[in-house]
LORONU-976035 format. One record per residue: residue number from 1; x, y, z of N, C-alpha, C in turn. Coordinates in nm, 2 decimals, decimal comma. Last residue first. Example, Ala and Ser with C-alpha at 12.3 -4.5 7.8 and 13.67 -1.06 7.14 Angstrom:
# LORONU-976035
2;1,28;-0,22;0,71;1,37;-0,11;0,71;1,29;0,00;0,79 .
1;1,32;-0,57;0,78;1,23;-0,45;0,78;1,32;-0,33;0,78 .
***
This chain:
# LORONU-976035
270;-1,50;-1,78;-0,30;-1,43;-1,77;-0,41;-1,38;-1,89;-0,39 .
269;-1,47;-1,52;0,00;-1,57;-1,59;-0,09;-1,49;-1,65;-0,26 .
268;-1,31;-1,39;0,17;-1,31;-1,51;0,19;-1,41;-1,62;0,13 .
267;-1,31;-1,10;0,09;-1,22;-1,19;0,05;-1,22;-1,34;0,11 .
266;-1,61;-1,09;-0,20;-1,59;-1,07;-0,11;-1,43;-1,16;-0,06 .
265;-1,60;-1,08;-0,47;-1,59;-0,93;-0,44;-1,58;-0,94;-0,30 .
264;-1,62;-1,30;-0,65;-1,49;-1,26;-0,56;-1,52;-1,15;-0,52 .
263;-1,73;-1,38;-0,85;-1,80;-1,38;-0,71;-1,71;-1,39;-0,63 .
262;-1,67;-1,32;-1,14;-1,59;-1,47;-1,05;-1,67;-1,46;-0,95 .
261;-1,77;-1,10;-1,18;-1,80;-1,14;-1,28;-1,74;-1,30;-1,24 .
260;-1,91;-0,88;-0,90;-1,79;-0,90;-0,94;-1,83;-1,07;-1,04 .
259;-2,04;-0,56;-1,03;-2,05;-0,71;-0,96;-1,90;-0,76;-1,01 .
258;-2,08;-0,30;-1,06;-1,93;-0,35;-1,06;-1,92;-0,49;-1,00 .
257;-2,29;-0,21;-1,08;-2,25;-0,18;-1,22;-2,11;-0,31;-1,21 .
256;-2,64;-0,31;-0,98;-2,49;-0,29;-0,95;-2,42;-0,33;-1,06 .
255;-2,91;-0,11;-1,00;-2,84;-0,21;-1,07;-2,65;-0,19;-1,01 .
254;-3,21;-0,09;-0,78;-3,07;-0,05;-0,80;-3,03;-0,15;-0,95 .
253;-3,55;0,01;-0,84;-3,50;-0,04;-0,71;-3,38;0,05;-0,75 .
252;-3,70;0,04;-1,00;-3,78;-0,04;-0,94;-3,68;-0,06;-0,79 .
251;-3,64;0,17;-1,21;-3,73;0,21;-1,18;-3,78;0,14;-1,09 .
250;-3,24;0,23;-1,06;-3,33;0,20;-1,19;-3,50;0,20;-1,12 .
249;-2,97;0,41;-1,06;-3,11;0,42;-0,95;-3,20;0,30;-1,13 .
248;-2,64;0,21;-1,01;-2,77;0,26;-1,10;-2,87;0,29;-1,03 .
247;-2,34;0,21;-0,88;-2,48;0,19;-0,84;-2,50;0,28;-0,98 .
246;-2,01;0,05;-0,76;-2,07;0,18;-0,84;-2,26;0,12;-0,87 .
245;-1,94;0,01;-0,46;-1,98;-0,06;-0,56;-2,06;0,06;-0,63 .
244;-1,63;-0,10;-0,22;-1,67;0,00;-0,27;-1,80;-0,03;-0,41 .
243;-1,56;-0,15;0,13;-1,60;-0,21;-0,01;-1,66;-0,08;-0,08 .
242;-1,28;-0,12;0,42;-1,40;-0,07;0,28;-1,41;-0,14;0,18 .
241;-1,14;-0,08;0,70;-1,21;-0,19;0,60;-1,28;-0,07;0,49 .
240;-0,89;-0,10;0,98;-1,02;0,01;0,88;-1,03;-0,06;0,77 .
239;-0,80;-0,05;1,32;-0,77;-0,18;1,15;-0,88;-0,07;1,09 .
238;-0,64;0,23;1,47;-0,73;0,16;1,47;-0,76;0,06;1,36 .
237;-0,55;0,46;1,56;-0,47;0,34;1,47;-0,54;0,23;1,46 .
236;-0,67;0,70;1,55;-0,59;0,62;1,67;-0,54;0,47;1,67 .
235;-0,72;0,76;1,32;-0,62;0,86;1,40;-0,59;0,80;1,53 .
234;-0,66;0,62;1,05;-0,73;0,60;1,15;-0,62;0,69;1,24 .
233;-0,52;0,79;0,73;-0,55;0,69;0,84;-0,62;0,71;0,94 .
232;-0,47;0,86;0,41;-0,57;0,90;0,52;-0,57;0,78;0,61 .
231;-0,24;0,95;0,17;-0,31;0,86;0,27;-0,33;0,93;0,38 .
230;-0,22;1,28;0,00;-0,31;1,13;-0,03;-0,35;1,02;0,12 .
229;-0,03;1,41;0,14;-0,16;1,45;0,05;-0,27;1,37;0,03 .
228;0,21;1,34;0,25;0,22;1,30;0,10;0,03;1,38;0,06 .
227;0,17;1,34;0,51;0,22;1,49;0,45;0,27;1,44;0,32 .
226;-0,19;1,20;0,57;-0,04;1,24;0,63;0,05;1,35;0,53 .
225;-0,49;1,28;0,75;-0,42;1,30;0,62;-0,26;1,28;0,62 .
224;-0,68;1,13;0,95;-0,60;1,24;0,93;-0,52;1,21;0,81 .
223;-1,04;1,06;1,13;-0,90;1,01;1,04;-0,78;1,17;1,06 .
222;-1,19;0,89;1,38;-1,17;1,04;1,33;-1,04;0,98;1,21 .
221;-1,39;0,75;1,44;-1,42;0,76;1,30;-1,34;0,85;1,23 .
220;-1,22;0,45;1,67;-1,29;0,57;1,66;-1,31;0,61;1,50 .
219;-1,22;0,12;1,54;-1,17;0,26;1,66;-1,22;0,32;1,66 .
218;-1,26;-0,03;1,33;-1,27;-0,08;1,44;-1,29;0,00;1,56 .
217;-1,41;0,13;1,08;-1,33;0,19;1,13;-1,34;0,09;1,26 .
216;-1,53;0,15;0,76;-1,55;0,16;0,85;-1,40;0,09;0,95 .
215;-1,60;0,36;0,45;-1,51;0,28;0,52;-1,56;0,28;0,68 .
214;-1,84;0,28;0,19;-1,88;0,28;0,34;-1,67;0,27;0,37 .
213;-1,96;0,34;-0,09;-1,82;0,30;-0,04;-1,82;0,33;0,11 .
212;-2,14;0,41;-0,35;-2,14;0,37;-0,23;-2,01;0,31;-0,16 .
211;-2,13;0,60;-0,62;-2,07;0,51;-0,57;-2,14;0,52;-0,41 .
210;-2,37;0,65;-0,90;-2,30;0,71;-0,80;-2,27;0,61;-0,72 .
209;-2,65;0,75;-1,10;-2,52;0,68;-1,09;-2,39;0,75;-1,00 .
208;-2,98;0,79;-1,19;-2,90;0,85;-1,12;-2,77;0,74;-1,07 .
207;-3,23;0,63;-1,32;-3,09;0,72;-1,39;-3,00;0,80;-1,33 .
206;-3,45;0,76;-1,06;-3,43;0,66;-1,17;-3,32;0,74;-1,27 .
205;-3,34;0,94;-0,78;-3,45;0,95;-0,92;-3,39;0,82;-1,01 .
204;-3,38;1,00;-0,46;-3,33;0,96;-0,57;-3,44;0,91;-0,69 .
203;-3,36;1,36;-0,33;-3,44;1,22;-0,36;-3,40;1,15;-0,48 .
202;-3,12;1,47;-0,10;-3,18;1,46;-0,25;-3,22;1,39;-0,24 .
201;-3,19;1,49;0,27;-3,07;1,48;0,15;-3,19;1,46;0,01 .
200;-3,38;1,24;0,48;-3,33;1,36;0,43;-3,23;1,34;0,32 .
199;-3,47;1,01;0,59;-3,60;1,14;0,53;-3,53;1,25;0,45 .
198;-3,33;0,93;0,78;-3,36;0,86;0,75;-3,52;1,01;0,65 .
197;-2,97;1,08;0,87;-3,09;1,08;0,89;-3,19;1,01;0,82 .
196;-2,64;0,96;0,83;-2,77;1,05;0,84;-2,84;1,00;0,89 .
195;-2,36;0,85;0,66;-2,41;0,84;0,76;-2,57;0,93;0,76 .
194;-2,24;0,82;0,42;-2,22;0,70;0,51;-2,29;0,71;0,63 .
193;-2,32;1,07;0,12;-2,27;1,01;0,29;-2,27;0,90;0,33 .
192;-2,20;1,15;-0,14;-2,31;1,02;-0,12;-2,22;1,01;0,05 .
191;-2,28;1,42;-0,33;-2,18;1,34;-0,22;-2,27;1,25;-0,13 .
190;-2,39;1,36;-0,66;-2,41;1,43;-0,51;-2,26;1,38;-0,46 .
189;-2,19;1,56;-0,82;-2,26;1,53;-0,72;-2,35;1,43;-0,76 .
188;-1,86;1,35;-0,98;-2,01;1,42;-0,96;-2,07;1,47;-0,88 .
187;-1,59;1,20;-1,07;-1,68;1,28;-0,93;-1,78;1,40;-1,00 .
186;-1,55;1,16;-1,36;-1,46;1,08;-1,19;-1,56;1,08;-1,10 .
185;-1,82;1,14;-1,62;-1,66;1,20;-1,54;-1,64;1,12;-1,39 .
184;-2,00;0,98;-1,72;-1,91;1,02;-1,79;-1,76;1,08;-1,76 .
183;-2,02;0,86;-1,39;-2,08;0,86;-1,51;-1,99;0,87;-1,63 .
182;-2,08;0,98;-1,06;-2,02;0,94;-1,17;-2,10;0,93;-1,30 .
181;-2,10;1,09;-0,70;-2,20;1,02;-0,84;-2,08;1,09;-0,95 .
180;-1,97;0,93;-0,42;-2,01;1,06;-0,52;-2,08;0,96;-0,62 .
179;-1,92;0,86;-0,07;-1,91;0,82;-0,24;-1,92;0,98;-0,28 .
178;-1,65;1,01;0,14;-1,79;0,96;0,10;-1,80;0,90;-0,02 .
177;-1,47;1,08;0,45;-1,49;1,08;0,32;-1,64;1,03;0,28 .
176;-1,51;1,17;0,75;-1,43;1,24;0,61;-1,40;1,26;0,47 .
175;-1,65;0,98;0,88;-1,71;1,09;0,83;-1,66;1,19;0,69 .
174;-1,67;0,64;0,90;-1,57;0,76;0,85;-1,67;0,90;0,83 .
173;-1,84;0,45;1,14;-1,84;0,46;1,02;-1,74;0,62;1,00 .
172;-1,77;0,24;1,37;-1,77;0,37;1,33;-1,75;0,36;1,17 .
171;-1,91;-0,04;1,59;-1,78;0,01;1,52;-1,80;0,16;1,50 .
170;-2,06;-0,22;1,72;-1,96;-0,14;1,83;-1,86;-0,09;1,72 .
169;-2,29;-0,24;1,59;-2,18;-0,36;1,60;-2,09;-0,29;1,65 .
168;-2,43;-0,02;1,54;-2,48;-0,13;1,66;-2,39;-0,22;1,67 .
167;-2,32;0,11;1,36;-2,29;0,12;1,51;-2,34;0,04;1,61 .
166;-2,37;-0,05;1,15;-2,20;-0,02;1,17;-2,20;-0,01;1,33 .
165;-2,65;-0,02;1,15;-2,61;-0,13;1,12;-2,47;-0,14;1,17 .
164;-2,63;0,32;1,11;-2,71;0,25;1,25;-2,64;0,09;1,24 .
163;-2,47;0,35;0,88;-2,44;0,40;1,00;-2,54;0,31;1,13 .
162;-2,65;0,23;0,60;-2,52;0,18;0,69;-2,48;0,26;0,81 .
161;-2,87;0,38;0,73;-2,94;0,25;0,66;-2,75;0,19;0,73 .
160;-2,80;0,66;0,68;-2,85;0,56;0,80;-2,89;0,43;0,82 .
159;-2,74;0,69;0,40;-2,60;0,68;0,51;-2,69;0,62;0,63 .
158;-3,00;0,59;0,28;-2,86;0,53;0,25;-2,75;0,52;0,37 .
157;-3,17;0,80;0,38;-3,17;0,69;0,39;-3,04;0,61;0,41 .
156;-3,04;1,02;0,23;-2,98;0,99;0,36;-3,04;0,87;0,39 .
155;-3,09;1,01;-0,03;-2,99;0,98;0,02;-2,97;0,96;0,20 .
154;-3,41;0,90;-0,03;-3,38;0,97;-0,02;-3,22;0,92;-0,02 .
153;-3,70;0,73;-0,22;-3,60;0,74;-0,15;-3,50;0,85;-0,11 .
152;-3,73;0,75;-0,49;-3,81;0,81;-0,41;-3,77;0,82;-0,24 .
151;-3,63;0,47;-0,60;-3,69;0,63;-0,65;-3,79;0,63;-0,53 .
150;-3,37;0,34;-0,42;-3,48;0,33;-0,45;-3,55;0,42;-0,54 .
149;-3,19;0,18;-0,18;-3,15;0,25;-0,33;-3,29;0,24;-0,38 .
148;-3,09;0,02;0,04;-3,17;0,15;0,05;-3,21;0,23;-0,10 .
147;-2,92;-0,17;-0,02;-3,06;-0,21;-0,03;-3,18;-0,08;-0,03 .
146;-2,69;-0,02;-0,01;-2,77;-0,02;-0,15;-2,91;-0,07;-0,14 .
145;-2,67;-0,01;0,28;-2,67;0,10;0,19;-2,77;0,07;0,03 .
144;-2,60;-0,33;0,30;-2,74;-0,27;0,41;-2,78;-0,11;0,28 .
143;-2,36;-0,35;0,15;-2,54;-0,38;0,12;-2,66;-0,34;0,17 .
142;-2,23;-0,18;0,38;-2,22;-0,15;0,20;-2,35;-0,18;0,12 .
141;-2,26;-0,38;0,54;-2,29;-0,25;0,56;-2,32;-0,20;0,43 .
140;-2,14;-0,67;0,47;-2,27;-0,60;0,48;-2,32;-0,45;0,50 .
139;-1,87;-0,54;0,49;-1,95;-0,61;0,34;-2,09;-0,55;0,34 .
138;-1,79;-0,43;0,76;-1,83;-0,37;0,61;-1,89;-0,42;0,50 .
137;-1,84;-0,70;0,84;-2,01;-0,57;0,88;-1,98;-0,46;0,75 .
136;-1,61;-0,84;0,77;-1,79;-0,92;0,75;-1,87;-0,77;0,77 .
135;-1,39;-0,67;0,81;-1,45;-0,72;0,66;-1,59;-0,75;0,66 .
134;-1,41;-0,70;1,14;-1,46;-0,60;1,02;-1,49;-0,59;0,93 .
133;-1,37;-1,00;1,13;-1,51;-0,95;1,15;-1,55;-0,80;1,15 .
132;-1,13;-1,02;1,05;-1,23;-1,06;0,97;-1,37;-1,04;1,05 .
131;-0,99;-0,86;1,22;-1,03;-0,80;1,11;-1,09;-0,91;1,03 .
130;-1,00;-1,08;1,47;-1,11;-0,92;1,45;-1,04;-0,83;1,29 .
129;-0,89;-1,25;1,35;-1,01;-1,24;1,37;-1,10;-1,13;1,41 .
128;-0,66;-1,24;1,05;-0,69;-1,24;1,20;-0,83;-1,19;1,26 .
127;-0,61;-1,47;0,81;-0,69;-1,36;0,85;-0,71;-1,37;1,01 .
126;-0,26;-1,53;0,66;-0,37;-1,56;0,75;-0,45;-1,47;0,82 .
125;-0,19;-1,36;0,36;-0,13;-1,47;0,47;-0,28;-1,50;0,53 .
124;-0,36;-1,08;0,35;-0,21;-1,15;0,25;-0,22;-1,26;0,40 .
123;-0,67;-1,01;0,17;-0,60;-1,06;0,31;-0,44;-1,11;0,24 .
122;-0,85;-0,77;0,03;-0,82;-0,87;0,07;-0,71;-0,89;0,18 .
121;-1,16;-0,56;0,00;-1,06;-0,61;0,07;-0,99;-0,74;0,02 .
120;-1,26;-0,32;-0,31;-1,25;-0,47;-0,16;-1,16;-0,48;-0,11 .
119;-1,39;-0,09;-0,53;-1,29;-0,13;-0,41;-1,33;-0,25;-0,37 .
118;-1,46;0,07;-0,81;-1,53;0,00;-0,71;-1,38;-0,06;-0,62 .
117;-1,61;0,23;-1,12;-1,51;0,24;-0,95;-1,58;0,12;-0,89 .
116;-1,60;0,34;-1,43;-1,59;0,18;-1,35;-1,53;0,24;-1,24 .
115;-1,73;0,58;-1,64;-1,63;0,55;-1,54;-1,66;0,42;-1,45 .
114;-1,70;0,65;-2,00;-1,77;0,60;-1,89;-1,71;0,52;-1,78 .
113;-1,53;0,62;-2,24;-1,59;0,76;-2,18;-1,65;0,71;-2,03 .
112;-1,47;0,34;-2,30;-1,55;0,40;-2,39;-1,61;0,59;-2,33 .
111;-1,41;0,31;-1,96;-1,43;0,26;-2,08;-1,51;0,34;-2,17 .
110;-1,17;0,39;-1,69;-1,22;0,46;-1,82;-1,28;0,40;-1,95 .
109;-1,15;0,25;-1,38;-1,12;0,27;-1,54;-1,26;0,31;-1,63 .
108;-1,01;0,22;-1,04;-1,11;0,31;-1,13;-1,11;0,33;-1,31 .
107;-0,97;0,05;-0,77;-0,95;0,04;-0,90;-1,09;0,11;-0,97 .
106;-0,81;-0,02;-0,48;-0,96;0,10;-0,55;-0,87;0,09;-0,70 .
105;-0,79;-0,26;-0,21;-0,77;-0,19;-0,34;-0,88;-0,19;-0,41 .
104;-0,68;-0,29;0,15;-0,82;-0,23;0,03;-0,77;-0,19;-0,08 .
103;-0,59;-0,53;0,33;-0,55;-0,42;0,23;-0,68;-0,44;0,17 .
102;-0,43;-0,69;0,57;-0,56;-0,65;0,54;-0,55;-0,54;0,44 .
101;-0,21;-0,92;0,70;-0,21;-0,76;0,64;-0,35;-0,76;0,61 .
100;-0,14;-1,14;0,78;-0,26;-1,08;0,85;-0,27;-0,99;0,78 .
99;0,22;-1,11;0,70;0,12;-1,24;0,74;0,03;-1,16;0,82 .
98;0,27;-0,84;0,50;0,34;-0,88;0,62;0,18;-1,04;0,64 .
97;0,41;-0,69;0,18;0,28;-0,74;0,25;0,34;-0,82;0,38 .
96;0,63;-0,44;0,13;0,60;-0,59;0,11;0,50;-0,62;0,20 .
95;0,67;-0,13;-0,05;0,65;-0,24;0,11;0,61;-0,36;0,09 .
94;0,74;0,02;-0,22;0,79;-0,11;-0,25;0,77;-0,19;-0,09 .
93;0,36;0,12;-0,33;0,49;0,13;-0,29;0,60;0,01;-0,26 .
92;0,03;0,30;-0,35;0,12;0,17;-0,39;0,28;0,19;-0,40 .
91;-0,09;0,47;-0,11;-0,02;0,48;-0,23;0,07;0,37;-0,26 .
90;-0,41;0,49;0,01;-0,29;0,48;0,02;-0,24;0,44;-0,13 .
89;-0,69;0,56;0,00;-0,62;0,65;-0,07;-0,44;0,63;-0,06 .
88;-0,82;0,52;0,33;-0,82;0,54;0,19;-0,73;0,59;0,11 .
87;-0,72;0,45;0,55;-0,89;0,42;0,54;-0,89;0,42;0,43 .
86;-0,48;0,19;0,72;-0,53;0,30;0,60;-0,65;0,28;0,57 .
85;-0,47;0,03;0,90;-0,52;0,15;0,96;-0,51;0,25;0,84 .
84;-0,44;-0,22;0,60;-0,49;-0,22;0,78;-0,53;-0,04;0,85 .
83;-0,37;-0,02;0,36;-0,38;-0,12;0,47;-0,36;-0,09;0,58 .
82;-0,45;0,05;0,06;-0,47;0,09;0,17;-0,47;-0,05;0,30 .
81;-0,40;0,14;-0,28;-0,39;0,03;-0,21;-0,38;0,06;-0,02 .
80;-0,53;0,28;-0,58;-0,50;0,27;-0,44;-0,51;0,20;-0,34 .
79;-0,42;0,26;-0,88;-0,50;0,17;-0,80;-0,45;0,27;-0,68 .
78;-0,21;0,35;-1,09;-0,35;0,29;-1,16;-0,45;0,26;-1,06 .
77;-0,03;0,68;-0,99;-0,07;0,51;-0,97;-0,21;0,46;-1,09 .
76;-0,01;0,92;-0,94;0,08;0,83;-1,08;0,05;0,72;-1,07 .
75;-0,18;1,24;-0,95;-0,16;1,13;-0,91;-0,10;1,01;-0,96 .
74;-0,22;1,49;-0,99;-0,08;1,44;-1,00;-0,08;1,31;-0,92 .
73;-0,53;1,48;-1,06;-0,49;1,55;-0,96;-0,33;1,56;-0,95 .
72;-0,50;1,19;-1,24;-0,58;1,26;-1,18;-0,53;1,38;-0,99 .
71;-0,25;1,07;-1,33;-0,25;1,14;-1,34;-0,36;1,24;-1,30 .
70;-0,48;0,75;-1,28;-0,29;0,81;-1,33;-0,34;0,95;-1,38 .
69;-0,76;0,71;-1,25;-0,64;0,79;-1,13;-0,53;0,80;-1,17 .
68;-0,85;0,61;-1,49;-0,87;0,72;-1,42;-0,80;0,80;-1,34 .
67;-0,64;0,42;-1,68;-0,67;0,43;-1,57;-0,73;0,56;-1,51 .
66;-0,86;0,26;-1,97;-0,79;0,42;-1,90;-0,75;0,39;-1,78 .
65;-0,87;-0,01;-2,22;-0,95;0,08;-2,16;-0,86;0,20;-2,10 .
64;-0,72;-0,24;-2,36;-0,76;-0,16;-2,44;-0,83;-0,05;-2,34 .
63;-0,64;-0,43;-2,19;-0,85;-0,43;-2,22;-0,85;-0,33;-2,30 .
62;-0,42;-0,39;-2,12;-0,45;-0,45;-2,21;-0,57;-0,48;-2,26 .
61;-0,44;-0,17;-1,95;-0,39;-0,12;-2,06;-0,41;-0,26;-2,17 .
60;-0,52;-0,27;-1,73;-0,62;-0,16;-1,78;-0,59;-0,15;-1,91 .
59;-0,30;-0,50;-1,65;-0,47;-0,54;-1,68;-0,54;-0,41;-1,74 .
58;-0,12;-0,28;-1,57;-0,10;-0,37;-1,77;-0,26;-0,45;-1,78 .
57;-0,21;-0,19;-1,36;-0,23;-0,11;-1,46;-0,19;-0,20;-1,61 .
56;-0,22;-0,41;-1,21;-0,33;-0,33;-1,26;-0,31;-0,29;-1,32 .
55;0,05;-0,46;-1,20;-0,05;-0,58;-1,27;-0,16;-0,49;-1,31 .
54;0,12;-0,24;-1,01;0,21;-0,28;-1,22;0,05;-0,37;-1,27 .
53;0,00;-0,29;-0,81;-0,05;-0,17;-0,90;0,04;-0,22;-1,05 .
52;0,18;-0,50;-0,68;0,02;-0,54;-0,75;-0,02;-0,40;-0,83 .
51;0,42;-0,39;-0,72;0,37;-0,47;-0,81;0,27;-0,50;-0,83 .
50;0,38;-0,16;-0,47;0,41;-0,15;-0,62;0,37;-0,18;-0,72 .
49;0,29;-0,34;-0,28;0,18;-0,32;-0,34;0,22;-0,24;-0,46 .
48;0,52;-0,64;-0,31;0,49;-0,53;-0,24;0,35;-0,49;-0,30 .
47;0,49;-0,97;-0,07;0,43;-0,89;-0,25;0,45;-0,73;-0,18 .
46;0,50;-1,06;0,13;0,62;-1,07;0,07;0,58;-1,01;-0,06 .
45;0,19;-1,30;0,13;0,29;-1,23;0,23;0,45;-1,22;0,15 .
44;-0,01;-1,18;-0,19;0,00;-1,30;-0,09;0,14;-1,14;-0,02 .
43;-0,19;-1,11;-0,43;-0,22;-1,07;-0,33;-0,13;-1,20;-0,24 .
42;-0,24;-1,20;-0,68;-0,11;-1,13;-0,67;-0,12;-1,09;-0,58 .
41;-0,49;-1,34;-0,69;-0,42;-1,43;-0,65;-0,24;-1,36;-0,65 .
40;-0,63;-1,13;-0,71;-0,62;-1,17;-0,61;-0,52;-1,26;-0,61 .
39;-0,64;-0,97;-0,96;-0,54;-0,90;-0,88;-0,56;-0,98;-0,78 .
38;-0,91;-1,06;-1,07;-0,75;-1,13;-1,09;-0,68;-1,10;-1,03 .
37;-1,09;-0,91;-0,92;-1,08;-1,07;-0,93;-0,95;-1,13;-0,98 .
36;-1,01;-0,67;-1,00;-1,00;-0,70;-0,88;-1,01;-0,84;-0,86 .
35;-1,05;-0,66;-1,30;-0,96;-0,66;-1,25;-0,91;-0,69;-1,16 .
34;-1,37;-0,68;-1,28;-1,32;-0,85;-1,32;-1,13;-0,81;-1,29 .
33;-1,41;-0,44;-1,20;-1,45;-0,57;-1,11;-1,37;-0,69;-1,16 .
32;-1,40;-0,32;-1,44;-1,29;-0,27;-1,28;-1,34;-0,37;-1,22 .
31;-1,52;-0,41;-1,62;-1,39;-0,47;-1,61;-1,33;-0,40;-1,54 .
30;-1,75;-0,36;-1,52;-1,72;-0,48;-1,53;-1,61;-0,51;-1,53 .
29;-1,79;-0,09;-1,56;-1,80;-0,15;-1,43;-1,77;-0,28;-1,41 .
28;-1,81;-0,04;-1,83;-1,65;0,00;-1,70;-1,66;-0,08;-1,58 .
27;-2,06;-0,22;-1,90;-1,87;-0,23;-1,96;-1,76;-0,18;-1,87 .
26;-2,24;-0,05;-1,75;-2,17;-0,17;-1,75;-2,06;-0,26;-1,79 .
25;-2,25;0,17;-1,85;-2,19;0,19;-1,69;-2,14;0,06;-1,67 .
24;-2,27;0,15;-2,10;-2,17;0,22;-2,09;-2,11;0,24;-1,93 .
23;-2,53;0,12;-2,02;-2,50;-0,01;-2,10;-2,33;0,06;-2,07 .
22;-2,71;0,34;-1,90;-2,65;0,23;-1,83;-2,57;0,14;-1,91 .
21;-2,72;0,50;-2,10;-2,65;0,51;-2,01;-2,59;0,40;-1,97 .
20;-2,96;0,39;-2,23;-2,86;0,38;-2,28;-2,76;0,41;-2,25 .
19;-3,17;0,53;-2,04;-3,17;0,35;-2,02;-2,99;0,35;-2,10 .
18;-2,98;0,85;-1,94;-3,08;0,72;-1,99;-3,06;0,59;-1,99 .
17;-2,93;1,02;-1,61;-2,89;0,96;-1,73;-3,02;0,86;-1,77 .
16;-2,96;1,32;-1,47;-2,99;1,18;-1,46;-2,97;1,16;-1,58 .
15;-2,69;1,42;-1,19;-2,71;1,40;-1,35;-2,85;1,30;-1,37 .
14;-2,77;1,71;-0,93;-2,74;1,54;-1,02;-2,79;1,51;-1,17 .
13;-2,83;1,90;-0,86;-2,70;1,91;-0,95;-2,68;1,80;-0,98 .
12;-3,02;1,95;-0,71;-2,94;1,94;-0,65;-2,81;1,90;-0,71 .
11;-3,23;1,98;-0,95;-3,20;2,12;-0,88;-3,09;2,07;-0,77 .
10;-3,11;1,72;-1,18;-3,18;1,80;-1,06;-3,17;1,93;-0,99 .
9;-3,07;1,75;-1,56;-3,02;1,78;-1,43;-3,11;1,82;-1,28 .
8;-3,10;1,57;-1,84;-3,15;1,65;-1,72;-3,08;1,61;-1,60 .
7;-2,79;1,44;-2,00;-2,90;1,45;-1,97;-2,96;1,56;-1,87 .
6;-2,58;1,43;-2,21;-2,62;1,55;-2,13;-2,77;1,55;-2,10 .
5;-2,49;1,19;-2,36;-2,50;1,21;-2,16;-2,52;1,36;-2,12 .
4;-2,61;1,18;-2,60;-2,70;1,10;-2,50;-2,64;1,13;-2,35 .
3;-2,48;1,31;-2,76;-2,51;1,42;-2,73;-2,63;1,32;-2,58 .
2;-2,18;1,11;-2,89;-2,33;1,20;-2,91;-2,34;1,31;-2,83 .
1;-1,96;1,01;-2,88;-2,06;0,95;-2,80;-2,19;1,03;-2,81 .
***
């Protein structure tokens, strides 16, 4: 691939990448999106999330592309699949989906060197109404965020832009975790907050790539880790939602890398 991703670096350690960057953001980003669109209809009551991770991963392997998270850290899955009071990071297993379940799956691939992340919700059986009106503020929350994406802009814009929007709908946004910035590798800086102040954090610069992933939280914001390492739930058990969308700073605004290619990114759209 050359010598085109060692681009300049900010004094806050961000990469900024070239126009020819982005072409390499859009190929991964497309077919982690266009996986999520097919993984839906493997989404019903009585599916474990085992098998929807098998699907993913023969969808990664037959595009010819990587799954990022097999083996990242010892991790063995292609996908993380999280439900209802999982915020993140849950581990595909032989549980079977129950009528209302609500599940987030994170699908991350490796094309040509260049990293595709992005997450959604969907629903097995029938959507119950207060988690369909978490799904609806995280969606928008997530957009509220990117609409913030600018040069010159700041990151924390971003986290206030979704935090004020989250809280005025009586919910909570997660403290514990965050996006990051990507590219050629998994995680980069920055660490992209969900919450702040509206002036503060690194200013964003044109060529800068990095995830926005709001989880939000019906309950309180606190989470906890259980004793596998990986899943993080709501500490008072509270439903919890996330969308996830890998971002471009471009000169005039954003480019989203991981649209979804069906207009499935959301689960009652399609």
């Amino acid at each position: 691939m050359g010598e085109k991703h060692n681009g300049p670096v900010t004094r806050d350690g961000i990469r900024i990448h070239s126009e020819a960057d982005f072409a390499g953001m859009r190929a991964a980003g497309r077919l982690a999106a266009d996986i999520l669109d097919r993984i839906g209809e493997h989404v019903f009551v009585g599916q474990s999330t085992a098998e929807i991770d098998r699907i993913v991963e023969d969808m990664v392997n037959a595009a010819g592309a990587k799954s990022a998270t097999i083996g990242y850290k010892g991790y063995e899955h292609a996908s993380c699949i999280s439900i209802n009071h999982v915020v993140c990071h849950g581990i595909p297993s032989d549980k079977k989906l129950k009528d209302g379940d609500i599940l987030n799956i994170d699908v991350t691939v490796i094309v040509d060197g260049w990293f595709g992340d992005t997450s959604r919700m969907f629903v097995a059986g029938k959507l119950g109404r207060k988690a369909e009106r978490l799904i609806e503020i995280t969606h928008e929350a997530l957009f509220k965020g990117i609409e913030a994406v600018k040069p010159g802009n700041t990151f924390g814009d971003i986290g206030y832009a979704i935090q004020s929007f989250v809280e005025a709908q009586r919910m909570s946004v997660v403290r514990d975790f965050c996006g990051h910035g990507l590219g050629t590798v998994f995680h980069a800086p920055p660490n992209v907050l969900h919450y702040g102040r509206e002036g503060t954090g690194p200013v964003l610069e044109e060529g800068m790539f990095f995830t926005i992933e709001p989880m939000v939280n019906l309950g309180r914001p606190e989470t906890k880790v259980l004793a596998d390492d990986w899943t993080a739930v709501t500490r008072d058990k509270s439903l919890s939602a996330q969308f996830e969308h890998s971002i471009g700073v471009t000169a005039t605004g954003y480019e989203i890398f991981t649209l979804s290619p069906a207009g499935r990114f959301h689960p009652t759209y399609g």
